[in-house]
C-alpha positions as a Python dict, from the first residue, in 0.01 Angstrom:
ca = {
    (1, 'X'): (0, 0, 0),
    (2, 'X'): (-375, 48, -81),
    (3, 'X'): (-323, 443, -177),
    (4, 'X'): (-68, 314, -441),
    (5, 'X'): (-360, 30, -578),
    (6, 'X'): (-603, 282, -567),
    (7, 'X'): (-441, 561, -739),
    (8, 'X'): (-334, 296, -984),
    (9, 'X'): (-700, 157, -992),
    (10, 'X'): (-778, 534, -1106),
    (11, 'X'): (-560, 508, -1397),
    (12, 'X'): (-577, 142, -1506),
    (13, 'X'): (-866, -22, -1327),
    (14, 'X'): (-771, -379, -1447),
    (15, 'X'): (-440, -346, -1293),
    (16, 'X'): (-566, -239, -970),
    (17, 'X'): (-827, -530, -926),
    (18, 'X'): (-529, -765, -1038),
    (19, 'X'): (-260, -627, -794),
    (20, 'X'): (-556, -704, -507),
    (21, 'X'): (-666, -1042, -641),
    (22, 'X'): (-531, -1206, -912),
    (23, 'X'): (-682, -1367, -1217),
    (24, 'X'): (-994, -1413, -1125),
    (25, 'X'): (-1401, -1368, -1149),
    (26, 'X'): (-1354, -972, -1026),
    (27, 'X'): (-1037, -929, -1273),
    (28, 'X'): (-1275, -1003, -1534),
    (29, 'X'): (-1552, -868, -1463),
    (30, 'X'): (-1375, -526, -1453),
    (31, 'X'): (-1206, -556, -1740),
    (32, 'X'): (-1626, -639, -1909),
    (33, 'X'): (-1705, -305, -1664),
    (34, 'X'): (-1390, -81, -1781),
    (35, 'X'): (-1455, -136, -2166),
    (36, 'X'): (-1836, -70, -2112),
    (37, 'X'): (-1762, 241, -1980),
    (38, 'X'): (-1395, 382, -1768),
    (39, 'X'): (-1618, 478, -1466),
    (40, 'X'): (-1729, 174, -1415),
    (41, 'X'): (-1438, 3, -1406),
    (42, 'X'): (-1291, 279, -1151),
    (43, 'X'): (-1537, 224, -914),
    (44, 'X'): (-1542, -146, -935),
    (45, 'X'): (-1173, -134, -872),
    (46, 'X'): (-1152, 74, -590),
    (47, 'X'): (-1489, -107, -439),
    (48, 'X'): (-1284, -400, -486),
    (49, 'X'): (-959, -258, -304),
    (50, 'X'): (-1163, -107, 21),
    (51, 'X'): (-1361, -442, 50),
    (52, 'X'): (-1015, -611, 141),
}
């Protein structure tokens, strides 16, 4: 299940770090990190999704 939250990490980071936590601090803070810059976001995501 985490290949399918990281490939869908790669293509909507906010949805990835939502499918692995929920509403919460990290949801947010990617979604600050993903409109800053897409990269960002991506490797917060999947940083978030290999922590777990």
């Amino acid at each position: 299940m985490d290949i399918v939250r990281i490939i869908i990490a790669v293509i909507l980071p906010p949805l990835g770090v939502f499918l692995q936590v929920g509403v919460g601090k990290h949801f947010w803070l990617n979604i600050l990190l993903t409109l800053l810059g897409y990269v960002p976001g991506i490797v917060h995501a999947v940083y978030i999704i290999a922590r777990r």
